[in-house]
N, C-alpha and C positions, 0 to 999 in steps of 0.2 A: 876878406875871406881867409880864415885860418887853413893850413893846411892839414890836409889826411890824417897826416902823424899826430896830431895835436886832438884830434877829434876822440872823443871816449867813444869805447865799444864796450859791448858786454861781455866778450872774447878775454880782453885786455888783462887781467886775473888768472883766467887759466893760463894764458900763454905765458906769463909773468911765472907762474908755478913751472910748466914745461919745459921752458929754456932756461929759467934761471936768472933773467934778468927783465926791466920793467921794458915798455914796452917801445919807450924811445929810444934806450939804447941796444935795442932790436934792430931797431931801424938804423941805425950809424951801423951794426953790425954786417949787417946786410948788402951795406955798397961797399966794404972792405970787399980784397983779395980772395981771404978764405970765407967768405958767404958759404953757408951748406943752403943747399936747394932747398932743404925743408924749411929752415928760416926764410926765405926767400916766398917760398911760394904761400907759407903761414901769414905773410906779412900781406904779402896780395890782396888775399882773400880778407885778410882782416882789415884791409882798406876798405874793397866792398864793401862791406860787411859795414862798418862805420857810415859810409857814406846814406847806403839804405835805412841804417837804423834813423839818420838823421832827416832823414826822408818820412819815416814811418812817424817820427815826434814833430813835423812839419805840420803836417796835417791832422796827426792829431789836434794838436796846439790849433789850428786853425780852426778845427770842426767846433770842437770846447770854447772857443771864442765867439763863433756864430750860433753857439747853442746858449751862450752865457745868460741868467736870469735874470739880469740891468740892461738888455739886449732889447732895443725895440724891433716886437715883432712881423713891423712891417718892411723890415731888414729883411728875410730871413728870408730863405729862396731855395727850393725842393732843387732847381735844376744846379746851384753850388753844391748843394749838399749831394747830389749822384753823381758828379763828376769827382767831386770827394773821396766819395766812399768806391769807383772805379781808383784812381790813381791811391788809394790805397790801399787798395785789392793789391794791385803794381808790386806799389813798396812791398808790401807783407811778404809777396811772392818770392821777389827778390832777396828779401833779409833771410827768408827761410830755406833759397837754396844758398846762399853764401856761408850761411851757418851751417847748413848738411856738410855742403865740401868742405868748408874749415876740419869741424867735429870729426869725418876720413880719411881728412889730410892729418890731421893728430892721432890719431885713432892706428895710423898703419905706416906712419914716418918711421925711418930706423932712429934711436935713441938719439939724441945732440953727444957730440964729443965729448968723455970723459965721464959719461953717465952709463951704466951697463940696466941693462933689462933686468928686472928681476928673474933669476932664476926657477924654472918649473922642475919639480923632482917626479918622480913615475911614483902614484901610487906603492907602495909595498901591500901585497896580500899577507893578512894576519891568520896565522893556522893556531886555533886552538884544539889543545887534546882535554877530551873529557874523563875526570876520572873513571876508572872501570865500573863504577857500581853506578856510577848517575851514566853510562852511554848503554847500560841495558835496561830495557823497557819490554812490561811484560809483550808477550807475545799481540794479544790484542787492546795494546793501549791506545787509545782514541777510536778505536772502531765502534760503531753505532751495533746495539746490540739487537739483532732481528726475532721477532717471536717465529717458533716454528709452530705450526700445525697439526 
């Protein structure tokens, strides 16, 4: 049985972009001294997260296997195939709230050390002046012209 760390995620890429390093030496990082909680807690979840996924290609694999076309169909059994498709209801469920809390946990962690946030500048309002001859307009320009009686 290979361990967590060893496991590919779909995570593994981003977090690779977001911290600046792959995704093993994340993990060595992490049981160091200065561990920041947001590596810490990224790594967590992105264990989850591995572990589910490999859950959800389990049974995949499985189903694809009992559904196979060189498959005899006297194999083939409704009551596997809905305990199946329950425990991968499971998995799905699972993968999809460990991916929510990853994606919130990156989404609102402060920066990794030595990375600053991109800065946000305030709108500036643009005032334009119009020449004097194009900002007068006749008296009734645009008014719809009513017949009188």
């Amino acid at each position: 049985m290979t361990n967590v760390r060893d496991k590919p995620c779909t995570q593994d890429t981003r977090l690779h972009e977001i911290f600046g390093a792959p995704v093993t030496d994340l993990y060595e990082q992490a049981v160091g001294p200065d561990a920041s909680a947001a590596i810490t807690r990224a790594l967590e979840l992105r264990s989850f997260l591995a572990l589910a996924e490999e859950q959800v290609a389990r049974i995949r694999d499985r189903v694809h296997e009992a559904m196979a076309p060189e498959r005899d169909m006297d194999e083939l059994s409704a009551d596997d195939l809905r305990t199946d498709t329950q425990w991968l209801e499971a998995a799905l469920s699972a993968r999809d709230g460990y991916r929510a809390a990853l994606d919130d946990l990156l989404r609102t962690m402060p920066p990794p050390r030595g990375q600053a946030r991109p800065a946000r500048f305030a709108q500036q309002a643009l005032t334009v002046t119009l020449p004097p001859a194009a900002a007068r307009a006749p008296a009734r320009a645009g008014a719809a012209h009513s017949r009188r009686r």
